[in-house]
VEXDREN-2710 file (C-alpha; in Angstrom, 1 decimal):
% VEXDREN-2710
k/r/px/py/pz
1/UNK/12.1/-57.5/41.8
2/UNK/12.6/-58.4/45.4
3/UNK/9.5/-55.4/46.4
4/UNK/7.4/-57.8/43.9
5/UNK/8.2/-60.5/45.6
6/UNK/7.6/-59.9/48.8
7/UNK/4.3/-58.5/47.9
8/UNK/2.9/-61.7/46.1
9/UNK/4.6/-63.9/48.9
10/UNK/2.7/-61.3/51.1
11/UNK/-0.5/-62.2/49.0
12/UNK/-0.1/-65.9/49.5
13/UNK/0.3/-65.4/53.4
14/UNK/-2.3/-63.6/54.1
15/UNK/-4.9/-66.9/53.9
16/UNK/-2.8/-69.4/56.4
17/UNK/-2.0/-66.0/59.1
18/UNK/-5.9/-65.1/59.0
19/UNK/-7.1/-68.8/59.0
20/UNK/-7.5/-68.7/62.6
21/UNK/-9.9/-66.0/62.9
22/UNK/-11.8/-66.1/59.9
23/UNK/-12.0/-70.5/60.6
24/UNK/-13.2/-69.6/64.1
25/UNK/-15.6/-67.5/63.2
26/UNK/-17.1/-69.3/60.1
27/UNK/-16.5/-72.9/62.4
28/UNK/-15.2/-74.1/59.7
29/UNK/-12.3/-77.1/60.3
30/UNK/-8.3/-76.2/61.3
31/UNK/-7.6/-79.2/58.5
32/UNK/-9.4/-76.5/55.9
33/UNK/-6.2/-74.2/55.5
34/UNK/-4.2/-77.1/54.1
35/UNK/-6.9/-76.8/51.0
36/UNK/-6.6/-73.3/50.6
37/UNK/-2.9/-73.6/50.4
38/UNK/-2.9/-76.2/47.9
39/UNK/-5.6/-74.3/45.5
40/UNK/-3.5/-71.0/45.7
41/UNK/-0.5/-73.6/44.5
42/UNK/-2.8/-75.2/42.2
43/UNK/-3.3/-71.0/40.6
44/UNK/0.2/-70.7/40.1
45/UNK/0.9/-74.2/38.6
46/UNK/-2.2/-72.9/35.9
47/UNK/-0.1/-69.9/35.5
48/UNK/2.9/-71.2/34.9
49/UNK/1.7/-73.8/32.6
50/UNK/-0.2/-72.0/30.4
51/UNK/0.9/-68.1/31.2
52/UNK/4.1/-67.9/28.5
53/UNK/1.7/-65.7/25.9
54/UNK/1.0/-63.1/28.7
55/UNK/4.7/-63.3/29.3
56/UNK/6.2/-62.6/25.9
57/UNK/3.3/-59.8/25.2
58/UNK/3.0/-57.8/28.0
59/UNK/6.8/-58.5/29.2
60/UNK/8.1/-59.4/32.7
61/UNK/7.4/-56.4/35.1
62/UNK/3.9/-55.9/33.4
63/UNK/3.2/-59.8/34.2
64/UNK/4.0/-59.2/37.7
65/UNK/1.6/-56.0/37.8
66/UNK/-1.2/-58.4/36.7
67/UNK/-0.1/-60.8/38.7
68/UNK/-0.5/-58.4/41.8
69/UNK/-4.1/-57.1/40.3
70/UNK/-5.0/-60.3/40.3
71/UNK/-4.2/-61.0/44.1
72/UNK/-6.1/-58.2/45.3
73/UNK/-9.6/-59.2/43.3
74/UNK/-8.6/-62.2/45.6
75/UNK/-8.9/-60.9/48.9
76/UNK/-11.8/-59.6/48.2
77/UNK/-13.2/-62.9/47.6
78/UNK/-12.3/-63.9/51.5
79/UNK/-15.2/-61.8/52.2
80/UNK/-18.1/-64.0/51.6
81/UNK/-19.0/-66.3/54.4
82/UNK/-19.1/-69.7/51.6
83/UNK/-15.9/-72.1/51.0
84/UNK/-16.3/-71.9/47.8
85/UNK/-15.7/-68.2/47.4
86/UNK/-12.3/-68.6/49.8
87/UNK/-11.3/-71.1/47.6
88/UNK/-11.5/-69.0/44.8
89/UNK/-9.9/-66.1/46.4
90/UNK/-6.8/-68.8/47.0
91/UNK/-7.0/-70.1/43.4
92/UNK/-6.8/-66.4/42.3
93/UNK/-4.3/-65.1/44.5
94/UNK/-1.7/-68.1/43.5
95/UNK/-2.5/-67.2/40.1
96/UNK/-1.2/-63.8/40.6
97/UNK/1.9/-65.4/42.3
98/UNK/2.9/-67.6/39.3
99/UNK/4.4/-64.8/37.0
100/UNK/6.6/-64.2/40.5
101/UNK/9.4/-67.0/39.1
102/UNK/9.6/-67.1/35.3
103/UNK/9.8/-63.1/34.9
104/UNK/11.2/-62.6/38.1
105/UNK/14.1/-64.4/36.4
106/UNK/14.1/-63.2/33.3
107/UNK/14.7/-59.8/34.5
108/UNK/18.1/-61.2/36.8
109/UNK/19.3/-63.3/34.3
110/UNK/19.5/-60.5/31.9
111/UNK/21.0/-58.2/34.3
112/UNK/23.0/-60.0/37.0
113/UNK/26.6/-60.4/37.0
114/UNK/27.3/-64.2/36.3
115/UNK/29.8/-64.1/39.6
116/UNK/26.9/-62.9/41.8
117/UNK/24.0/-64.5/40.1
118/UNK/23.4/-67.1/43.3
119/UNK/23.9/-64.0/45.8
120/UNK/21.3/-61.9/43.8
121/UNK/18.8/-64.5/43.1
122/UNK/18.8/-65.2/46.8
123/UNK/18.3/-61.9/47.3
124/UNK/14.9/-61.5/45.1
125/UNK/14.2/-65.0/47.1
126/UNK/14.2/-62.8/50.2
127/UNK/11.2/-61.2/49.0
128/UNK/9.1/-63.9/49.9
129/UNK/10.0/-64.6/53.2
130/UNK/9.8/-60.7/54.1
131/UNK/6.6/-60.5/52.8
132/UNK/6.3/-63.4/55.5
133/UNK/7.0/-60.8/58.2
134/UNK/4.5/-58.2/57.1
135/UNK/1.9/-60.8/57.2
136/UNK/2.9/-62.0/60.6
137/UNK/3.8/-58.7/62.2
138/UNK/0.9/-56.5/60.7
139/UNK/-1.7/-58.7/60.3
140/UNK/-2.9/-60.2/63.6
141/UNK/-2.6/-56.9/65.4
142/UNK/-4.4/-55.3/63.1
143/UNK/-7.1/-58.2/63.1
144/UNK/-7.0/-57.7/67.0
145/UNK/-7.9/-54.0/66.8
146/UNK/-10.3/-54.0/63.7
147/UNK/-11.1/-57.7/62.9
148/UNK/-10.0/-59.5/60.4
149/UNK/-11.8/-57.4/57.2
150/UNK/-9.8/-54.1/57.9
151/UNK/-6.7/-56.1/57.5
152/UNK/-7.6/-57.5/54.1
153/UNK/-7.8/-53.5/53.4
154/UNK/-4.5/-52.8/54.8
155/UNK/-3.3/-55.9/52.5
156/UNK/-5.0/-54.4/49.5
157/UNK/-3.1/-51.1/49.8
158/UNK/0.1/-51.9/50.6
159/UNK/0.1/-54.6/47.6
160/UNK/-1.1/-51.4/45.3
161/UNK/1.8/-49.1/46.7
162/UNK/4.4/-51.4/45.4
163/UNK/2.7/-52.1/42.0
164/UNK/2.7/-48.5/41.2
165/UNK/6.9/-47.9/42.4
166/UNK/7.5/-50.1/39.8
167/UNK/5.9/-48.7/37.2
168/UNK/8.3/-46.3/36.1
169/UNK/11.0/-49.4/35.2
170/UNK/8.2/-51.0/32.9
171/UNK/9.5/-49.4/29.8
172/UNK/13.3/-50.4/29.8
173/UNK/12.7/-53.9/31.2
174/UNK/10.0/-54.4/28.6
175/UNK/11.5/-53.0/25.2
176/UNK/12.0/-56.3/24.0
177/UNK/8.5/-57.9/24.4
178/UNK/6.8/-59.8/21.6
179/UNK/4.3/-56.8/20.4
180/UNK/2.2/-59.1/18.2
181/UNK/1.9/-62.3/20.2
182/UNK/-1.6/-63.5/20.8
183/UNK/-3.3/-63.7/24.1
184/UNK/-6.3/-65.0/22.9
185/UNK/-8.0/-68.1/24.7
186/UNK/-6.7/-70.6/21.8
187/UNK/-2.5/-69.1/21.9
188/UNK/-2.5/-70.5/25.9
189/UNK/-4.4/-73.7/25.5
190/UNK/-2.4/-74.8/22.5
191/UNK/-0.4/-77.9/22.6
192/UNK/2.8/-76.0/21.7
193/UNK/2.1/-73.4/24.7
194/UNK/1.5/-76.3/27.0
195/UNK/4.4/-78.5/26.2
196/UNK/6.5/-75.5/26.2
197/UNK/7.2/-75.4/30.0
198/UNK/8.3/-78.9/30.0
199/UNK/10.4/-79.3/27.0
200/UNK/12.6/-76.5/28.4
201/UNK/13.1/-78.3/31.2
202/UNK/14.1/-81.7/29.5
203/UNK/16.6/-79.2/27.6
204/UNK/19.3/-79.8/30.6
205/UNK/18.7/-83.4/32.8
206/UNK/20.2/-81.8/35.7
207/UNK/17.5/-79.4/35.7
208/UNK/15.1/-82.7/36.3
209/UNK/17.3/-83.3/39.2
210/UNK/17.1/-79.6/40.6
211/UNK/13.3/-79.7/40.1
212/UNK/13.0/-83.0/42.0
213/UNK/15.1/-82.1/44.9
214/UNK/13.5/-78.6/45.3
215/UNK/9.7/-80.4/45.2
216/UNK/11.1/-82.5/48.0
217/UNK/12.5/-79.2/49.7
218/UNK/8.9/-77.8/48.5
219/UNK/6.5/-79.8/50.5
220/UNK/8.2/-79.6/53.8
221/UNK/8.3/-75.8/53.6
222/UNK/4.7/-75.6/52.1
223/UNK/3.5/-77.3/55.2
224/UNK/5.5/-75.3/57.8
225/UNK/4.6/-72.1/56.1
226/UNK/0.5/-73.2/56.0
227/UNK/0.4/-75.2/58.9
228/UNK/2.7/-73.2/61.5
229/UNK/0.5/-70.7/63.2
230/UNK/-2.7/-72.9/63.0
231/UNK/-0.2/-75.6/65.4
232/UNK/0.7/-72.8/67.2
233/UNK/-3.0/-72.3/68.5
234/UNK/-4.3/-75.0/67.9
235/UNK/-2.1/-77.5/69.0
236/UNK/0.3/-75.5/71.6
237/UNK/-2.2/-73.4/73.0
238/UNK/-0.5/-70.0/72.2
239/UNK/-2.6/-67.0/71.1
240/UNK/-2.9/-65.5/67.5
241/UNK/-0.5/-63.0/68.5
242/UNK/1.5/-65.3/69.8
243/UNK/1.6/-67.3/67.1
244/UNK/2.3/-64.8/64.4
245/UNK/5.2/-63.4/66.0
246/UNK/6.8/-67.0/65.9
247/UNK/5.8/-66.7/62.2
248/UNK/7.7/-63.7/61.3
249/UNK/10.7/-64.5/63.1
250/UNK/10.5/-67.8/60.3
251/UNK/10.4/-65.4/57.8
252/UNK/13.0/-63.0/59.3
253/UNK/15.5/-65.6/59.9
254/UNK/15.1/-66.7/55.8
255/UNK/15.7/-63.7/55.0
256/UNK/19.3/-63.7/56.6
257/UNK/19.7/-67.6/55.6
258/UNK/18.4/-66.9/51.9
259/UNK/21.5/-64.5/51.5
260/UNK/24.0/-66.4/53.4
261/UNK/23.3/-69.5/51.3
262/UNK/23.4/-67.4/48.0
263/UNK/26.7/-66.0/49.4
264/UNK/27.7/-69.9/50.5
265/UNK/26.8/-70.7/47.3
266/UNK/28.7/-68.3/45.6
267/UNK/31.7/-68.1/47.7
268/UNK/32.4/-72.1/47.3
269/UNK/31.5/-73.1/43.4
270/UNK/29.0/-75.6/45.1
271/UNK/25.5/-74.9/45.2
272/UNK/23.9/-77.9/44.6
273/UNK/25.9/-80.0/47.1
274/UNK/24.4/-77.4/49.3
275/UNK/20.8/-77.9/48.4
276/UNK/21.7/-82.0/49.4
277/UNK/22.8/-80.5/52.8
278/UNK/20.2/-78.6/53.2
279/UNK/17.7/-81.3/52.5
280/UNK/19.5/-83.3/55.5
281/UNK/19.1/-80.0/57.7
282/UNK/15.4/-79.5/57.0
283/UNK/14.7/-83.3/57.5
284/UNK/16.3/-83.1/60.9
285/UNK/14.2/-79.6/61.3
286/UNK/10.9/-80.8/60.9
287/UNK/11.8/-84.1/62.8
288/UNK/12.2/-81.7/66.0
289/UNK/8.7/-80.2/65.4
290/UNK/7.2/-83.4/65.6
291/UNK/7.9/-84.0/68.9
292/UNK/6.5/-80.3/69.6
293/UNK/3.7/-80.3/72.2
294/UNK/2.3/-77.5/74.8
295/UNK/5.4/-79.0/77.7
296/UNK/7.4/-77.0/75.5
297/UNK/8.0/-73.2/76.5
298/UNK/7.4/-70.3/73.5
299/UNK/10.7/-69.5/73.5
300/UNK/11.9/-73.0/72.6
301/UNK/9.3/-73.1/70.1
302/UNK/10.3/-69.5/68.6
303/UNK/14.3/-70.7/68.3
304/UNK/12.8/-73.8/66.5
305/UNK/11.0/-71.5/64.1
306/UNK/14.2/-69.3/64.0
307/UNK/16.0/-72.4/62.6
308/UNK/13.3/-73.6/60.7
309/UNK/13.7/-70.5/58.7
310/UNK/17.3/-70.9/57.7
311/UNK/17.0/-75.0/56.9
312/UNK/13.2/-75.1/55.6
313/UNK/12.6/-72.2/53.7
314/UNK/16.2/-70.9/52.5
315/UNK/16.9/-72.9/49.6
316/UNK/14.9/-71.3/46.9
317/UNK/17.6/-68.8/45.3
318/UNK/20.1/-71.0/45.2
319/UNK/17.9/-73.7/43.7
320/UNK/16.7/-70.9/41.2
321/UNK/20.0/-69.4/40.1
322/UNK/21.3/-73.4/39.4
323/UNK/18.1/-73.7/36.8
324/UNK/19.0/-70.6/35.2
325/UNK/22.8/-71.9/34.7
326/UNK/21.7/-74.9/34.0
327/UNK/19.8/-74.2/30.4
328/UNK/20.5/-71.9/27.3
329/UNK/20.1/-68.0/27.7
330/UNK/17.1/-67.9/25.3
331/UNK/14.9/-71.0/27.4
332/UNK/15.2/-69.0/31.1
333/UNK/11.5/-67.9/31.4
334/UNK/10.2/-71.2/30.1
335/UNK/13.1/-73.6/32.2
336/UNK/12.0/-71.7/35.3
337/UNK/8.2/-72.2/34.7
338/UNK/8.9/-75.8/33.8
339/UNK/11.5/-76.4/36.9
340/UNK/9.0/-74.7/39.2
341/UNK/5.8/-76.5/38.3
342/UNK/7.6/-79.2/39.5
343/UNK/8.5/-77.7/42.4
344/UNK/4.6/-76.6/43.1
345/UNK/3.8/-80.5/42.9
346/UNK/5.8/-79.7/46.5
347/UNK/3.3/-76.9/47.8
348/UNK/0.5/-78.9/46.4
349/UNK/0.9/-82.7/47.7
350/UNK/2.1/-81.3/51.3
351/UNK/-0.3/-79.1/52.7
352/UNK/-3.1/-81.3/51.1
353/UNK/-1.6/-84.6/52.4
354/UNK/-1.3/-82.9/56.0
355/UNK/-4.6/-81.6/55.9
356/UNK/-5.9/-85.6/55.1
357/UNK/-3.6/-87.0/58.0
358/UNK/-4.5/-83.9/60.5
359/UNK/-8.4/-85.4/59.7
360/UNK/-8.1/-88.9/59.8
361/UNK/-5.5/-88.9/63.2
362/UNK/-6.4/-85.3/64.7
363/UNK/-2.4/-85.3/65.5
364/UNK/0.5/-82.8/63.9
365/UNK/3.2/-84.6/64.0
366/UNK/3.1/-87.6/61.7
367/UNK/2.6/-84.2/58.8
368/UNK/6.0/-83.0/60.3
369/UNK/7.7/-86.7/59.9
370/UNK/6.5/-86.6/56.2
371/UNK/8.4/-83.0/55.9
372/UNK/11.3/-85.3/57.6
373/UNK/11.1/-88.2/55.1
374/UNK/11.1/-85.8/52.1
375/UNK/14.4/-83.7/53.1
376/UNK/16.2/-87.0/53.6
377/UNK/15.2/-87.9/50.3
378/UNK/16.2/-84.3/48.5
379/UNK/19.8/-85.3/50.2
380/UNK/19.6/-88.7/48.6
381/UNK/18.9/-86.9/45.0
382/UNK/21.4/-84.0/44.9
383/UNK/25.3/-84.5/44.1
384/UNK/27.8/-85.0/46.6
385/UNK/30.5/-83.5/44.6
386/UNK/31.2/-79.8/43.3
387/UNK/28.6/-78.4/40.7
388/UNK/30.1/-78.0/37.3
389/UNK/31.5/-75.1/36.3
390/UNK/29.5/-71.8/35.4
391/UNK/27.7/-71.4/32.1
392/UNK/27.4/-75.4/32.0
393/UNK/24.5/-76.7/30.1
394/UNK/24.7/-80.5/31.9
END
């Protein structure tokens, strides 16, 4: 599960860490990446809205094998010198992202230990911040070298590598998919399918909290993780190279603070006074990368990122695993899919609200206050006393 995840988070990077060559070439506007973020959210909010037939037919690990076909027919779409067709290559590549949550945990929630379950889900969450690394670390070097084309090729095989090494577990995670469910174009625009998501999630109202605070936690880390290298060039004067090294140590230093927090979270019975704390953290994060300008050195800028990685983007597992606890055994797939179109609203409204400021004020860091306003505010929403106690249905 965490090899799937990286490679769809690997997918979803690939437009923000190419933006600046492919937006330089074409002329088109830095502000134009914020779009392209939002519309690969926007795929994986259709997904998880309407994707629950696909889920119970072909099962969970199948669902991520399509989800990974389908974010390779995207790059391929990056190809054509018209917006429109990037646009489409976003919108398809976040569409093979969506099945990343809901069967991602189905799968753990059948086969984690309850004890662990923060630790573990934190782990899968490290997925998507090492597929961060790839894209940083691989990428622009190979866009130096090549140009930008040959790395969508790179892309394109290393997402294949990891669909087919996980092929051979399809069978025993899948036994118990729905064999006769209907995939047809009426079973996933039916009311029932639609409503679905978001009657799970009403099924617990703390899960309406968790969703909240993690679309709070969701649109400052959907702006740092679309807007960071394109401020790095564009707005600090560092090169591409530059900048996607400062990327990857982000995504390296989640990694570490995605199991450290699931092990936190574990370890002291309290994960969702942590997710207030680190709502304060990332608010206080992104405040210090508003005052960011090109006085600053690169290794000051690189620690910054470092941190950023542990208080922006670190949250996810723990927020995850507290859904899953949170609602009955049988509602996990359709409670995460609700909880995390919520969340989306996050990656959505952020990168698309920073791209309108970034246009109307040419300036970077009133974007980075909003990340600030919205962490204070996850702090303001989240407990300030110990979670209840596992298996809890509150």
């Amino acid at each position: 599960m965490t090899a799937v995840q990286a490679a769809t988070a690997f997918l979803t990077r690939i437009p923000p860490t190419l933006a600046p060559a492919f937006t330089a070439e074409r002329g088109w506007s830095d502000a134009i990446i914020g779009y392209l973020a939002s519309l690969g959210t926007l795929g994986s909010i259709i997904f998880l809205t309407l994707g629950a037939p696909m889920l119970r037919r072909l099962g969970s690990v199948r669902a991520l094998q399509c989800g990974l076909c389908l974010g390779v027919i995207g790059l391929l779409l990056l190809l054509p010198p018209f917006w429109p067709a990037a646009a489409a290559a976003s919108l398809l590549i976040g569409l093979g992202y969506g099945p990343s949550s809901p069967a991602g945990n189905d799968v753990l929630h059948r086969t984690a230990p309850a004890r662990y379950r923060a630790m573990i889900f934190s782990i899968k969450q490290a997925g998507v911040p090492a597929g961060g690394i790839v894209a940083g670390l691989i990428l622009p070097p190979v866009v130096e070298a090549f140009g930008w084309r040959a790395s969508l090729l790179v892309s394109a095989i290393l997402v294949m590598l990891v669909l087919l090494a996980v092929q051979p577990m399809r069978e025993r995670l899948d036994a118990g998919r729905t064999r006769d469910q209907a995939v047809t174009v009426r079973a996933f625009l039916s009311p029932a399918n639609i409503r679905a998501p978001l009657a799970a999630l009403t099924s617990s109202a703390s899960i309406v909290r968790l969703a909240m605070a993690g679309a709070c936690l969701a649109l400052g880390q959907g702006i740092w993780f679309a807007y960071l290298m394109t401020f790095s060039v564009s707005g600090l004067g560092h090169d591409l190279r530059a900048a996607g090294i400062a990327f990857a140590i982000m995504q390296a230093s989640s990694v570490v603070g995605r199991m450290l927090l699931g092990w936190l979270a574990d370890r002291l019975g309290s994960p969702r006074q942590l997710l207030g704390l680190m709502g304060l953290a990332s608010g206080l994060t992104s405040l210090a990368m508003a005052f960011a300008g090109p006085e600053w050195s690169y290794g000051l800028f690189c620690i910054l990122a470092a941190v950023a990685g542990v208080t922006v983007s670190s949250w996810n597992g723990v927020q995850l695993s507290e859904v899953a606890r949170a609602c009955p055994a049988h509602l996990v797939r359709e409670a995460s899919a609700g909880a995390t179109l919520i969340i989306f609203l996050g990656y959505v409204v952020g990168p698309s609200v920073f791209a309108v400021l970034l246009m109307l004020t040419h300036r970077f860091d009133i974007g980075f206050l909003l990340c600030a306003l919205f962490g204070v505010i996850c702090f303001a929403i989240m407990p300030r006393r110990a979670s209840t106690a596992p298996g809890s249905h509150d």
